[in-house]
C-alpha positions as CSV (number, residue, x, y, z in Angstrom):
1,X,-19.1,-56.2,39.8
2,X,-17.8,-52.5,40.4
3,X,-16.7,-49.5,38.3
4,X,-13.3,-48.5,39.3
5,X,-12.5,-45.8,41.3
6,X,-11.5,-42.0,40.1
7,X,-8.2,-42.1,38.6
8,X,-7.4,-45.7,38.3
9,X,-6.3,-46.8,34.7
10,X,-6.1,-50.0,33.7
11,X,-3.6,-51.9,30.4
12,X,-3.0,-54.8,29.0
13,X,-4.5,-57.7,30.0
14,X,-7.4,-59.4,27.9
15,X,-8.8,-55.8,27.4
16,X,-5.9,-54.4,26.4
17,X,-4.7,-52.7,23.5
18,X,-2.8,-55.7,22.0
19,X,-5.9,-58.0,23.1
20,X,-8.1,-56.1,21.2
21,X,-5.8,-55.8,17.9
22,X,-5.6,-59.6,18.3
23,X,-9.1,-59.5,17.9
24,X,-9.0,-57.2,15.0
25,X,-6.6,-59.7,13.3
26,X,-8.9,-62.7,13.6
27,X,-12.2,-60.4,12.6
28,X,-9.8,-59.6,9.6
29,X,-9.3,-63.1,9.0
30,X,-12.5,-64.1,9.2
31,X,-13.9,-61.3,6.9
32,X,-11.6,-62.6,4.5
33,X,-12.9,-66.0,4.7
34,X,-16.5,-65.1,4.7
35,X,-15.6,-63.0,1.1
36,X,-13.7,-66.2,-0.3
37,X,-16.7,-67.9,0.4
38,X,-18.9,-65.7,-1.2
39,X,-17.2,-65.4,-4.2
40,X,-17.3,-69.5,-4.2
41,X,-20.5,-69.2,-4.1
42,X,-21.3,-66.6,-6.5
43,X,-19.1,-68.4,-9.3
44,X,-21.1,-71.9,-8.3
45,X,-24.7,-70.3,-9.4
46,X,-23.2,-69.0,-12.2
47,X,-21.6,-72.8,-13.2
48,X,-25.3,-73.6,-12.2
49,X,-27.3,-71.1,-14.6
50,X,-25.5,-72.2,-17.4
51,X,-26.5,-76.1,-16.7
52,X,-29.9,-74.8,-16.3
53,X,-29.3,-73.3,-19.6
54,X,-28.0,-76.2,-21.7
55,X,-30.9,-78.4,-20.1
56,X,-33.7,-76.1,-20.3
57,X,-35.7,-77.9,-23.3
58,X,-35.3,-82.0,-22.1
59,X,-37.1,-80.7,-18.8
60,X,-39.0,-77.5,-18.7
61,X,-40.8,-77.8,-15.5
62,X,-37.6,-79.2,-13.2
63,X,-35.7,-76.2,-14.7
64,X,-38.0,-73.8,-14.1
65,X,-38.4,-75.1,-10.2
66,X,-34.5,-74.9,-10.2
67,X,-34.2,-71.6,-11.8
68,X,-36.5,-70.5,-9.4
69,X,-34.3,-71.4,-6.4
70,X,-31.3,-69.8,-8.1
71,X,-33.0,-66.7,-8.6
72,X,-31.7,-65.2,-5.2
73,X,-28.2,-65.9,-6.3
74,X,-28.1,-64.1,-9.2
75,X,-27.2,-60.7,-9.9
76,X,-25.2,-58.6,-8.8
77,X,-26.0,-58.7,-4.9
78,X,-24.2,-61.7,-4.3
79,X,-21.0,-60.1,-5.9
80,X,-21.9,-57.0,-4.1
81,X,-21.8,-59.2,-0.7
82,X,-18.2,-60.6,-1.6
83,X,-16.5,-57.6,-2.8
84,X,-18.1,-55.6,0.6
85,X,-16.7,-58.5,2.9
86,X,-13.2,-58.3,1.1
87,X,-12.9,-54.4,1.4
88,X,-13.9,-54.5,5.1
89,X,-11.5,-57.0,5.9
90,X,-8.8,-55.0,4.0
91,X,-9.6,-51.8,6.4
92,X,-9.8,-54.3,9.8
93,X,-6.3,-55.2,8.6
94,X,-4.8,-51.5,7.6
95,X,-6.9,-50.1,10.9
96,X,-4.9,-52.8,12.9
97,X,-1.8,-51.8,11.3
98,X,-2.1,-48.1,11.6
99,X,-3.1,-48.1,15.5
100,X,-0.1,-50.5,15.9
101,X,2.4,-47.8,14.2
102,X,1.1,-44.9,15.5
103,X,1.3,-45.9,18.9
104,X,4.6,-47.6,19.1
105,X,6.4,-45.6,16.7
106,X,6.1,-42.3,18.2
107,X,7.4,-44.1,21.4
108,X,10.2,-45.7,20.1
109,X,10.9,-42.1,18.0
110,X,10.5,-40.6,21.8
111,X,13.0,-43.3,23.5
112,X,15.5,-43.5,20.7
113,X,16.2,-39.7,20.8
114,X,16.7,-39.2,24.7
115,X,18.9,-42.5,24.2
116,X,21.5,-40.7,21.6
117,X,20.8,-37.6,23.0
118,X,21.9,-38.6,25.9
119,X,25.1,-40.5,24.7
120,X,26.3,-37.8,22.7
121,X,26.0,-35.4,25.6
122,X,27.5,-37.8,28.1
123,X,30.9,-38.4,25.6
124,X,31.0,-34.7,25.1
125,X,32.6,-34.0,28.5
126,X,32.4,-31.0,30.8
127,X,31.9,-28.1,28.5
128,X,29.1,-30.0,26.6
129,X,27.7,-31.2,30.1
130,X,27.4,-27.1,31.4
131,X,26.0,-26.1,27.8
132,X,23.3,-29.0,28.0
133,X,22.6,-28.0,31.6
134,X,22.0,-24.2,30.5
135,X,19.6,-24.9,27.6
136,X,17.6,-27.4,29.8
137,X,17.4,-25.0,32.6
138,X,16.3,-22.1,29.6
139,X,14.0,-24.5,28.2
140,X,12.2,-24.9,32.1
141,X,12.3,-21.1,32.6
142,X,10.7,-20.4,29.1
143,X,7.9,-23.4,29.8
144,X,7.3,-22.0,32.9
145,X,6.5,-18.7,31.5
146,X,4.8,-20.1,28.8
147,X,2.7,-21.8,31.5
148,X,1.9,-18.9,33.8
149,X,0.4,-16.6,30.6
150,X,-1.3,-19.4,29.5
151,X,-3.3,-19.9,32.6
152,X,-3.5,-16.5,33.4
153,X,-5.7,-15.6,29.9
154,X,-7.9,-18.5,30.6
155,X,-10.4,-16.1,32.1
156,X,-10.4,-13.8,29.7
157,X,-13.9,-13.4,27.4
158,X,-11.5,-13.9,24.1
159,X,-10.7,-16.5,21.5
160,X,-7.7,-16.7,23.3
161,X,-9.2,-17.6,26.4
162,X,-11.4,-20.0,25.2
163,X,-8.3,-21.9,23.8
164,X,-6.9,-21.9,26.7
165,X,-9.9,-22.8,28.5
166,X,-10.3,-26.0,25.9
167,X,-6.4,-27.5,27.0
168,X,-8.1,-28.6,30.6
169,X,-10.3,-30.6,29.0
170,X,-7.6,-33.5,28.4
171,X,-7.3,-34.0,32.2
172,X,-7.5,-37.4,33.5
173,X,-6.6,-39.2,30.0
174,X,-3.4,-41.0,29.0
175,X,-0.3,-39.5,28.1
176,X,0.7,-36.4,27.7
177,X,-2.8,-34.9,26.4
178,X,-3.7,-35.5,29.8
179,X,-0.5,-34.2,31.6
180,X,-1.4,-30.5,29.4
181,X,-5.3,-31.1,30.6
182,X,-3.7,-31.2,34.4
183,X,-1.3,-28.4,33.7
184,X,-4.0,-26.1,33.0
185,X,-6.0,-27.4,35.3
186,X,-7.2,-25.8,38.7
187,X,-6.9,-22.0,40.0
188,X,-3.7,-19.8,40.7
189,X,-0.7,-19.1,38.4
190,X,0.8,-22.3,38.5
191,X,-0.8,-26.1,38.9
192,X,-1.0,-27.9,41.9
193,X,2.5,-30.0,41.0
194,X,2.6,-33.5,41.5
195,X,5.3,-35.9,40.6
196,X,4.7,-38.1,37.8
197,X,6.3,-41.8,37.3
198,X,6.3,-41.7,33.7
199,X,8.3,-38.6,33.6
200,X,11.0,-40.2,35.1
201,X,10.2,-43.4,33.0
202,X,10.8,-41.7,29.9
203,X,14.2,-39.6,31.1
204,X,16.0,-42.2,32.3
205,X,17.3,-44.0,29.5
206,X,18.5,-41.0,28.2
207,X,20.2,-40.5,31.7
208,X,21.6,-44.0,31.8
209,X,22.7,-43.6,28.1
210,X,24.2,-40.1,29.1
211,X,26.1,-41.8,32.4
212,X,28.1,-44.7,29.7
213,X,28.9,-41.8,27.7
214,X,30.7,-39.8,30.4
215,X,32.4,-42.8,31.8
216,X,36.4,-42.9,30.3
217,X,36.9,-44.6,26.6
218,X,34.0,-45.0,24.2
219,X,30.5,-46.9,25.0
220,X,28.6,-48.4,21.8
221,X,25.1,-47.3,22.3
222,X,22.3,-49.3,23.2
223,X,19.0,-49.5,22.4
224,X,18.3,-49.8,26.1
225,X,20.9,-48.4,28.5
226,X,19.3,-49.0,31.9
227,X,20.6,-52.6,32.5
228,X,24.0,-51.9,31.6
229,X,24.2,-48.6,33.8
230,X,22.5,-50.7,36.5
231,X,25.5,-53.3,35.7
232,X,28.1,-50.3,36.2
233,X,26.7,-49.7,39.6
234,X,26.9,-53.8,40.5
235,X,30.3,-53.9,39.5
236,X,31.6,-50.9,41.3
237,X,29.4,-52.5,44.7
238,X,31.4,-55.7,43.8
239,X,34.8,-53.7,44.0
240,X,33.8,-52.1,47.4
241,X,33.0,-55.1,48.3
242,X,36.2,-57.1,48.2
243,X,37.5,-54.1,49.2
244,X,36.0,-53.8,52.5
245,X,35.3,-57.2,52.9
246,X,31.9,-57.3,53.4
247,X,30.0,-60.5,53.7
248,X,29.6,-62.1,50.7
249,X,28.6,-65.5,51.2
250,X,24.6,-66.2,51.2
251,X,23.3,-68.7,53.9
252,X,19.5,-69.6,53.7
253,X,17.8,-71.2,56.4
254,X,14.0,-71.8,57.8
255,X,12.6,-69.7,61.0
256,X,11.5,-72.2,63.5
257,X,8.0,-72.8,64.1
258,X,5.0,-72.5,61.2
259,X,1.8,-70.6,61.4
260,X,-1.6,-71.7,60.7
261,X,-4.6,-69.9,60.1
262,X,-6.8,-68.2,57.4
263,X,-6.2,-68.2,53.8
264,X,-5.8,-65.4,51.6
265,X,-9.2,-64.9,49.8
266,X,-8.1,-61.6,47.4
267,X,-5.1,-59.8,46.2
268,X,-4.9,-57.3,48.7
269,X,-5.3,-60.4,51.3
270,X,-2.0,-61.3,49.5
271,X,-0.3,-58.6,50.0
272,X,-1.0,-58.2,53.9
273,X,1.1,-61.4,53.8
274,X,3.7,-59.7,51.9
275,X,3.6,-57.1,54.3
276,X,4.0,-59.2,57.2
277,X,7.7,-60.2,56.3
278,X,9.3,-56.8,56.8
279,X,11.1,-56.1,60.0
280,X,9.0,-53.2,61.1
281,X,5.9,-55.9,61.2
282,X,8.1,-58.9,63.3
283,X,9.3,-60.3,60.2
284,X,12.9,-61.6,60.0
285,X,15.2,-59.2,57.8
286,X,15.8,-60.9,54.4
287,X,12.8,-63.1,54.8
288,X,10.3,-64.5,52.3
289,X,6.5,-66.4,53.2
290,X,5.6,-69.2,51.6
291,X,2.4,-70.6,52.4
292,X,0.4,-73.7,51.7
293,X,-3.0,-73.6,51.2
294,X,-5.2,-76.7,51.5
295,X,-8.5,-77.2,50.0
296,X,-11.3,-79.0,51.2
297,X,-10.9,-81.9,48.5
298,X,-7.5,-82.1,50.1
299,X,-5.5,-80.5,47.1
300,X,-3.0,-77.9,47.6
301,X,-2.3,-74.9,46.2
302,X,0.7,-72.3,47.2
303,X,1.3,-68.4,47.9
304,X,5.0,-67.1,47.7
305,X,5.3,-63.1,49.5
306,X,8.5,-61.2,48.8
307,X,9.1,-57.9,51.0
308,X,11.0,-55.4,49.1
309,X,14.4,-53.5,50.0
310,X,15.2,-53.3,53.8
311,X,18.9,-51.9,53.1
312,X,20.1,-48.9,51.2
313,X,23.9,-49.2,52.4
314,X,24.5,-52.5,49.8
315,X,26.7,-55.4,51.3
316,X,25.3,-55.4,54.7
317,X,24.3,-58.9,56.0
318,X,20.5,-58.5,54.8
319,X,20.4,-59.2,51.1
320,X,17.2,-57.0,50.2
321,X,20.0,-54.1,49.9
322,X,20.8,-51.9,46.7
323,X,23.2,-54.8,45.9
324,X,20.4,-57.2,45.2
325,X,18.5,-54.0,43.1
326,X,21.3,-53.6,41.0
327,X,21.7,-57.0,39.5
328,X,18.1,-57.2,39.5
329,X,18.2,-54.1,37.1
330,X,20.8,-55.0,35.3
331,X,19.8,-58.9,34.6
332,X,22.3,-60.7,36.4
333,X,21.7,-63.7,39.1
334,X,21.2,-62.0,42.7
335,X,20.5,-63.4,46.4
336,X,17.0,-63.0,46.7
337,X,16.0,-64.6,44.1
338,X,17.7,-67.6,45.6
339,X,16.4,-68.0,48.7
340,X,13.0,-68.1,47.1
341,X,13.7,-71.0,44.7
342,X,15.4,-72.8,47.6
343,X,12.6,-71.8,49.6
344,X,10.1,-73.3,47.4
345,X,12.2,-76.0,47.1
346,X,12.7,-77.0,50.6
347,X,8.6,-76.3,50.8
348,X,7.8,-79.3,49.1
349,X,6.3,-77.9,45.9
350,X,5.0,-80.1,43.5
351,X,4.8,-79.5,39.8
352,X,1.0,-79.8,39.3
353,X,0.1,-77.7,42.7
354,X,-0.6,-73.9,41.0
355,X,1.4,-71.1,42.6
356,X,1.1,-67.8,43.1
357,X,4.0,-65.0,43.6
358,X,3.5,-61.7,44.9
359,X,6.2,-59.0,46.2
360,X,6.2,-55.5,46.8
361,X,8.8,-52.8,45.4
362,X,12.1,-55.2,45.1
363,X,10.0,-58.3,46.0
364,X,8.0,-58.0,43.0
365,X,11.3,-57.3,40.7
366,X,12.6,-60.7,42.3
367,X,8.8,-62.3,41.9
368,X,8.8,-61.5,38.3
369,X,12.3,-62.8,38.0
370,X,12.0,-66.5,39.4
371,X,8.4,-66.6,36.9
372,X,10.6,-66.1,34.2
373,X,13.5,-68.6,35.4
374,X,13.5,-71.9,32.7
375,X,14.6,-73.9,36.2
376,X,11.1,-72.6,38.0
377,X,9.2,-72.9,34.6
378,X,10.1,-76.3,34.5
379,X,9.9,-77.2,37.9
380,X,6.7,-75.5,39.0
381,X,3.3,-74.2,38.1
382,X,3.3,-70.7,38.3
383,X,0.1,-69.6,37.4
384,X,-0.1,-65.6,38.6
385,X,2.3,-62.8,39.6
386,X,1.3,-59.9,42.0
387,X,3.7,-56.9,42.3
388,X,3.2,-53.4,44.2
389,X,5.4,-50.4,43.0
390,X,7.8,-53.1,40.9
391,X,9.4,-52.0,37.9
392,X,9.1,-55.2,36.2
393,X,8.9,-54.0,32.3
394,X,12.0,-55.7,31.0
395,X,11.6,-58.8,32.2
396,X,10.2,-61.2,29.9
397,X,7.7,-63.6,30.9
398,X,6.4,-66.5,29.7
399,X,2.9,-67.0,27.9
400,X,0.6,-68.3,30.0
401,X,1.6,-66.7,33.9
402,X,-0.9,-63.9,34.4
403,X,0.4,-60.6,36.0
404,X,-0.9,-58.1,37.6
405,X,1.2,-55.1,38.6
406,X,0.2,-52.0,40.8
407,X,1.4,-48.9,39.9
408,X,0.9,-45.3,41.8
409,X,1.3,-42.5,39.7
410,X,3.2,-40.3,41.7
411,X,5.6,-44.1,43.0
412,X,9.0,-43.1,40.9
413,X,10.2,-46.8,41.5
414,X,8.1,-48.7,39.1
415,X,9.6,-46.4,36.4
416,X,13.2,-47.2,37.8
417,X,13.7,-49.7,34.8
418,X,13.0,-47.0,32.3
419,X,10.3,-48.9,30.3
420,X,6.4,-49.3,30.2
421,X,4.7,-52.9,31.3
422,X,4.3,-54.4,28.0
423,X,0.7,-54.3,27.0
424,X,-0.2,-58.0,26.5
425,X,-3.3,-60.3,27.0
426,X,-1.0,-61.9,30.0
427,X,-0.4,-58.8,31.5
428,X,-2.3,-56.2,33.2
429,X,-1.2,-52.9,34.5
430,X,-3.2,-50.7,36.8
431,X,-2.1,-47.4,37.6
432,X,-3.6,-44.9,40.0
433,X,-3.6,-41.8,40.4
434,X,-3.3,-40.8,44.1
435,X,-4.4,-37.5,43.6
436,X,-7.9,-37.9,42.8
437,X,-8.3,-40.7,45.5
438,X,-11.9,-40.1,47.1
439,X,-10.1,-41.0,50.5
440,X,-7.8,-38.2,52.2
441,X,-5.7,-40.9,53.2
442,X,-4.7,-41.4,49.6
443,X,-4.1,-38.1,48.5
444,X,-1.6,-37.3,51.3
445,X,0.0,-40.2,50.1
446,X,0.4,-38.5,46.6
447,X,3.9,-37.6,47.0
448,X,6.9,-39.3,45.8
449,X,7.5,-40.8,49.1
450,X,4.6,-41.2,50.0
451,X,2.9,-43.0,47.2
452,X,5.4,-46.0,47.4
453,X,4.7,-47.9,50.8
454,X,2.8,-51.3,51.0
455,X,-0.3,-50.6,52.9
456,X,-1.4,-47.6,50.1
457,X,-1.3,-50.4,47.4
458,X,-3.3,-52.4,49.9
459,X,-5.6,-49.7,49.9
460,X,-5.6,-49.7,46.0
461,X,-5.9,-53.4,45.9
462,X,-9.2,-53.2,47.7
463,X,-10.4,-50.5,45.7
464,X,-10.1,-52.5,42.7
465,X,-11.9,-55.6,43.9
466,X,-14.6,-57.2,42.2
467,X,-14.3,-54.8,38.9
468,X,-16.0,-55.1,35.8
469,X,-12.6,-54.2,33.5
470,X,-12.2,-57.7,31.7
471,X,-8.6,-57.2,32.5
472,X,-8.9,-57.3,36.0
473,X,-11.8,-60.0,36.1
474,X,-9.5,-61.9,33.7
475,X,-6.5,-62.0,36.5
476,X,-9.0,-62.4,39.1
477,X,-10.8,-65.3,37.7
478,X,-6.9,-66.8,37.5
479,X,-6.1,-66.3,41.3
480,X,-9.3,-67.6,42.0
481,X,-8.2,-71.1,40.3
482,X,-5.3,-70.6,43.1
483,X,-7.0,-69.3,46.3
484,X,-10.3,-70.4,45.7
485,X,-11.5,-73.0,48.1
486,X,-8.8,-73.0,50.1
487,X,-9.6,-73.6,54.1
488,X,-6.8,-73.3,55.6
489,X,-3.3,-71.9,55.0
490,X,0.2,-73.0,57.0
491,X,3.1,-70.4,56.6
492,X,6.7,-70.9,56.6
493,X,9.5,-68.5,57.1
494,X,13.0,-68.6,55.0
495,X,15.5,-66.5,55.3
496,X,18.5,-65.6,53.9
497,X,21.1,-64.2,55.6
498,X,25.1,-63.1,54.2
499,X,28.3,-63.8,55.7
500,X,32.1,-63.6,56.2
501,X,33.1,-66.5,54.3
């Protein structure tokens, strides 16, 4: 077991904040129970005293050996006991509820505001749009300002430096304690600036929201614009489309030939094979792996890689385009979620062999989504998803898959949903900061290019391997139950491919 590297944080998952309140609900529960039963007890040696009472004179020595044994139940400290165990479940339970309300309702405060702030902005029209656009670009110039005399004091041998001095001392934590920490951080005027995922993750709803308001007529306002902006985008692609005539009809077919060799042993192992499928490596454009893995007792167990987008120009003959990104955003049925149902259809599948589905970018957006399909549920046991740089926090998943989902901090496409991964016992986020990375290769990645491409999360992959965080040994300890023991792995290529119909 390992500690995990600088800058890696890890959610969700069994060690994860709703893990942990679970826990404080059944501590709770069981405090509860433990006062009911001393209170039970309690009330039974005083029914018992009182029989001792009434019987004292017909036998004087068995009551006095009786009495004796009661003695310790008597009093007050037994009462004492109860009434301690009843208040101490009572603050287990209020603790749990505080945490819980703190922390989502200043988030939900945060999104709901950038949501109707952006809707009323967006149905303003032009004039509101260029007053907006002043104020915010006021707002930046007076921050900046703001930012520059702050660090500039910190020097200074004054109560005012020491307060500036104390706002680095945040860096490296959560939210945005930790974004001030890195903002005062480090020498010069200004901070070394690097882009930040969950900057865009908490501005775009309010974009989206802003981008239904400015469209003609009136748009009700949702509690989450994203998918239906994302929806906006599908059907203009779908108008273009028929338009232009692109090819619109989706044909799905096996490469020729099958490869046999190693199986993966870890998740980074995984993702090599994930990596393997996109053209620039000799994989076939619009391609998924799957791959059967046989164990020595002769059971089999399965490994699904999804490559992510291969197109921006959407409605080209390679369905990993912006076509297939939109109705993934948006929740509607797309292509490349197809041709990995059919693919792991015309595999051979069968419903007790455990299955594992990994993706990067796209791929992991279309891994999450055939997990979460009631046809795949009920056809298949998938037991774990993988994604790299995936934003995969709207999709609901059911209880039971495990997930583990790579994040960088400075990759702006995980936050292209516009929500956080839910923090659940089932779900484990790690993000990493590039930044910090003790390998140079890492920080030079720590742009928001560069921070996105597979073999960096390969690199973060291995970095994590074999670490103590119960999340990540919890997820771990599932893949194991699906790449354990394997000895030898056969790989088969599907593709999909559109047409002219």
């Amino acid at each position: 077991m390992t500690e995990l590297p600088p800058g890696v944080r890890v959610t969700g998952g069994r060690g994860g904040t709703v893990a942990v309140l679970a826990d404080l609900d059944r501590l709770g529960a069981r405090l509860r129970v433990v006062a009911d039963q001393l209170d039970d007890g309690r009330r039974a040696a005083a029914r018992l005293t009182a029989v001792l009472d009434a019987t004292w004179r017909d036998s004087p020595p068995s009551a006095g050996v009786a009495d004796g044994a009661l003695l310790r139940y008597r009093g007050p400290g037994l009462a004492a006991a109860a009434d301690s165990a009843a208040a101490l479940s009572a603050d287990v339970r209020a603790a749990r509820q505080g945490y819980e309300s703190a922390e989502l309702g200043v988030q939900q405060v945060l999104r709901r505001t950038g949501v109707m702030g952006g809707q009323v902005i967006g149905e303003g029209g032009p004039v509101v749009w260029a007053g907006a656009a002043a104020l915010a670009l006021a707002g930046t110039v007076a921050g900046l300002q703001g930012l520059v005399l702050a660090r500039a004091v910190r020097s200074s041998p004054t109560p005012l430096g020491l307060a500036a001095r104390s706002l680095a001392r945040p860096r490296g934590r959560p939210g945005w304690l930790g974004g001030l920490g890195a903002a005062m951080s480090g020498p010069g005027p200004l901070p070394a600036w690097h882009p930040h995922a969950h900057a865009l993750e908490a501005a775009l709803p309010g974009v989206a929201a802003f981008a239904r308001g400015a469209l003609p007529g009136r748009a009700l306002p949702l509690p989450d614009p994203v998918p239906a902006a994302a929806s906006t985008f599908a059907q203009v692609d779908e108008g273009i489309s028929l338009l232009l005539r692109t090819p619109s009809a989706l044909v799905v077919s096996r490469v020729p030939g099958t490869v046999v060799g190693p199986p993966p042993r870890t998740v980074a192992e995984v993702l090599e094979v994930v990596d393997e499928q996109y053209p620039a490596a000799g994989g076939a454009p619009g391609s998924v792996a799957v791959q059967e893995l046989v164990h020595a007792d002769g059971s089999r167990s399965w490994v699904v890689a999804v490559p992510g987008t291969q197109e921006v120009v959407p409605g080209g003959s390679n369905p990993t385009d912006m076509r297939t990104n939109f109705r993934l955003v948006a929740d509607q049925p797309d292509e490349m979620s197809r041709v990995v149902v059919q693919a792991m259809r015309a595999a051979g599948i069968r419903p007790d062999e455990p299955v594992l589905l990994a993706g990067h970018s796209q791929g992991g957006i279309v891994a999450a989504r055939v997990a979460a399909d009631p046809f795949v549920q009920g056809s298949y046991d998938v037991r774990a998803v993988v994604t790299a740089g995936s934003p995969i926090g709207g999709i609901d998943l059911p209880t039971g898959v495990q997930v583990l989902s790579l994040e960088h901090s400075q990759d702006a496409v995980p936050a292209l949903d516009g929500r956080p991964n839910p923090d659940t016992p089932d779900r484990t986020t790690v993000e990493r900061d590039l930044s910090v990375s003790a390998d140079r290769r890492d920080r030079a990645a720590a742009t928001g290019f560069g921070a996105h491409p597979l073999d960096v999360y390969e690199r973060t992959a291995r970095a994590i391997e074999g670490s103590d965080d119960p999340s990540i040994h919890g997820f771990d300890v599932t893949v194991a139950g699906v790449l354990g023991g394997a000895v030898s792995a056969r790989t088969t290529i599907v593709q999909g491919v559109r047409v002219q119909r």
